[in-house]
Phi, psi and omega in degrees: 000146204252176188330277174315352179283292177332301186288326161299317180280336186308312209273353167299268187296359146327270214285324176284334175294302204255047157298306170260006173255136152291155169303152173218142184327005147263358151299282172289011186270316172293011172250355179264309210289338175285317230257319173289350215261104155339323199236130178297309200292308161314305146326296174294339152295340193280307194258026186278314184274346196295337170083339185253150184266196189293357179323304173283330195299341194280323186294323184313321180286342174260336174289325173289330169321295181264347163216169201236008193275148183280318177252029173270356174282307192267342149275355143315275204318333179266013165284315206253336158257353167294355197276325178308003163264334173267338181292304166305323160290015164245354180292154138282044166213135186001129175321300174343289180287350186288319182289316190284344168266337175269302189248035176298196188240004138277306199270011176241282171271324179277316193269048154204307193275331171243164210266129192190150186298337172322320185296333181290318157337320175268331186301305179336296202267005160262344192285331156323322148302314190312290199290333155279344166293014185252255192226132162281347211251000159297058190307307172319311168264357149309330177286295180281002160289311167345286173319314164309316204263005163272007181236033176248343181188147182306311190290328180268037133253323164326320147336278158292348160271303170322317197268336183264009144292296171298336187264017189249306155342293199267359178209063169292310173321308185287334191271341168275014178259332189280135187323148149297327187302308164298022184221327173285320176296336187279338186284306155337324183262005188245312191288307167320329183279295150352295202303312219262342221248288184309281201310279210286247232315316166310130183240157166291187222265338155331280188315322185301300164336313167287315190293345150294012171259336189276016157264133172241043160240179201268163202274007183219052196253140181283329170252013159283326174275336170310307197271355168287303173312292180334348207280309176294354166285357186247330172277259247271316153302005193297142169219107196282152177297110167325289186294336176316145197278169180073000185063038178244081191275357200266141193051043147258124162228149207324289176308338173285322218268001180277013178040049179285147195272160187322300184281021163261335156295321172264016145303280183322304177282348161302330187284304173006289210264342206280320189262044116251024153290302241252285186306333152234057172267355172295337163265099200310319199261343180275307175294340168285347204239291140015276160328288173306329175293269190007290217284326184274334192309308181311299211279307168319279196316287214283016193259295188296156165321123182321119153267090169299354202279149193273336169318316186300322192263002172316341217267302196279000135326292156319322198265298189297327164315302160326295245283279196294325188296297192295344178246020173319295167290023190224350179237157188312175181271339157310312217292313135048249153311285174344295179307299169293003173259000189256318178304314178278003149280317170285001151287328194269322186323304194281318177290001174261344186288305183315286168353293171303319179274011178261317185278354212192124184308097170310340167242138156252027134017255195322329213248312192289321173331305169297317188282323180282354177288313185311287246241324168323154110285107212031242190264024179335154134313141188228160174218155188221136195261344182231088214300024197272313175276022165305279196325319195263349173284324183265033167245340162294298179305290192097037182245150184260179198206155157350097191266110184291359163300280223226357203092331199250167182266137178218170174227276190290187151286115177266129198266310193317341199239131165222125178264148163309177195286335179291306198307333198276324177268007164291310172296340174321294231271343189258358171276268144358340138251038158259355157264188182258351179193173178194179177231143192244126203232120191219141193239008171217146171310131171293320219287038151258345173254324210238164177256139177267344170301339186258347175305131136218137199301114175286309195218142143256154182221114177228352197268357165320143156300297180276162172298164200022033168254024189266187190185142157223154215273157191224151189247117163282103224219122155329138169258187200279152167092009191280073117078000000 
């Protein structure tokens, strides 16, 4: 098939996914920090505590400019993963691995229908194969692809240090041939890019602190360390629970929910990592850049707070893909075989996922949105009691709402601010009677902020796909002689 076919049907069926996908909080919450921000300098003040660095949130923020619709945020993004599709579809490998791979289940569903910086990650790190399996010896675009993909996410700078470890490592000979003039500059945009990566992913050292607190196991702990082995059984192998109840397959996997015992676990992530060792060991530079992500990718992860998201382990997927483009004519016709049996699972991934999110909200943001549009009486007051489901509701609305942080009206989430529970039900109680009703949005019992005796229930929303976006919405109503 030739480019434009691949790229039609991707965007096609792209612009229908995500049609039927609702947004989930981490979605609207970087599409709020852009869209709220007055300012380019307010933005970057907004992305201070966010941990990532700034790329994407910098597009989000010119998407905003012009429209403030949710869904010019989710066609950029699928713009931007058709170009990672024309890249591929420009590889040398097999019509077959192309398809199988095009429409897996990252580069189809998790980095394309939902809108999130992964996807530039991935344009980043193939267009970055691309050009060196092209001339290695282009340092200038190499540098500045580099610069771009460290500043799209913390795992994609793990990257760029794994590949510029490798490319220095596996082409000593070739980099002493190259001008100096050309090697400092190039070295200025990779160490800048570094620089610029680091200041935004680093929160300050308050936060930083709390947020290495929100792991509560110990660092020789058996499952900080499970799940740290576990990472490439879970990115190159995912396999999500089929079976999980409520139809909440999205960051499950399968092989945690079988109760195995450790060492069939650590069998297992051993076959994990050995065979795509095993698969580019003929090429010195796919297996050396391979490696080194493992190592450093590893070495990060098991420091940091337990992260469960199948986005996160998504990245050696990723890794390996590159990994295999570039050693493709070098492994064997088993190896192959293999390979392509591991492509055609994340295709039944990505086509059960696709599926799914068509048949079930991934979020119910959207759904609740709709409803509270229904269900208002003029301008009522609405309050959403858990600021995780603020963000997707108000990315809808376009409204700001009760900020259980501070009291003030917000959309996004401030993670650094919290009020206790008494300060938080005094402004409720000094908020809330200032109408004769309001509507109240809540994902846990209330009777510790609110008298429930004044509740009354409208609506539930349980059918998300993911855990916590479900809710239920409530009318909070004065009694008479009330104050």
């Amino acid at each position: 098939m030739g480019v434009r076919v691949y790229v039609f049907i991707f965007f096609v069926l792209s612009i229908i996914g995500v049609c039927y996908h609702e947004l989930w909080l981490d979605e609207a919450h970087h599409f709020l920090l852009a869209r709220d921000s007055n300012s380019f300098y307010e933005l970057i003040h907004a992305c201070r505590n966010e941990g990532h660095p700034l790329l994407w949130n910098s597009i989000l923020y010119f998407v905003t400019r012009f429209s403030p619709n949710v869904f010019y945020m989710q066609l950029v993004h699928v713009l931007i993963s058709c170009l990672t599709v024309v890249v591929i579809s420009k590889s040398n490998l097999s019509v077959g691995e192309k398809v199988m791979i095009i429409f897996g289940y990252f580069i189809f569903y998790e980095y394309t229908i939902i809108s999130r910086n992964y996807g530039l990650s991935a344009l980043l790190i193939f267009l970055l194969i691309q050009a060196y399996s092209k001339n290695k010896e282009a340092l200038l675009k190499l540098s500045l692809l580099i610069f771009l993909l460290a500043n799209t996410h913390l795992y994609a700078l793990l990257f760029f240090v794994a590949f510029v470890f490798t490319y220095i490592v596996c082409n000593r000979s070739t980099v002493f041939s190259i001008k100096p003039g050309a090697i400092l500059t190039a070295a200025l945009i990779v160490l800048a890019g570094w620089l610029l990566s680091v200041y935004f992913i680093m929160p300050p050292i308050a936060y930083a602190k709390k947020f290495m607190s929100y792991s509560s196991y110990g660092y020789l702990s058996t499952e900080r360390i499970v799940n740290t082995v576990t990472v490439c059984l879970k990115g190159l192998f995912y396999l999500p629970d089929y079976t999980a109840p409520n139809h909440h397959f999205e960051n499950s996997h399968y092989f945690l929910t079988l109760n195995l015992k450790l060492w069939v676990l650590y069998l297992l992530s051993g076959i994990a990592i050995g065979i795509p060792i095993l698969i580019l060991r003929a090429h010195v530079f796919a297996l050396t850049l391979f490696c080194s992500f493992l190592l450093i990718f590893s070495m990060v992860y098991f420091f940091l707070p337990l992260t469960y998201g199948a986005r996160y382990f998504g990245f050696f997927y990723l890794v390996f893909l590159a990994c295999y483009w570039l050693a493709r004519r070098q492994v064997s016709r088993g190896w192959v075989r293999l390979s392509f049996v591991i492509f055609a699972l994340q295709f039944i991934n990505g086509m059960y996922a696709y599926s799914m999110d068509i048949c079930y909200p991934f979020s119910e943001s959207k759904n609740m949105n709709d409803y509270l549009k229904q269900v208002r009486i003029g301008k009522e007051n609405v309050f959403i009691l858990d600021r995780t489901l603020r963000p997707g509701i108000s990315a809808y609305s376009n409204e700001k709402y009760f900020g259980v942080e501070n009291g003030a009206l917000l959309s996004y989430c401030l993670w650094d601010t919290t009020l206790s529970d008494s300060m938080l039900k005094v402004k409720l109680d000094l908020a809330l009677n200032k109408d004769s009703s309001c509507l109240v949005v809540a994902d846990k019992p209330v009777g510790n902020l609110l008298d429930t005796a004044r509740l009354v229930k409208l609506k539930v929303f349980d059918n998300s796909i993911l855990k916590g976006e479900n809710a239920v919405v409530y009318r909070y109503q004065r009694k008479a002689g009330d104050k």
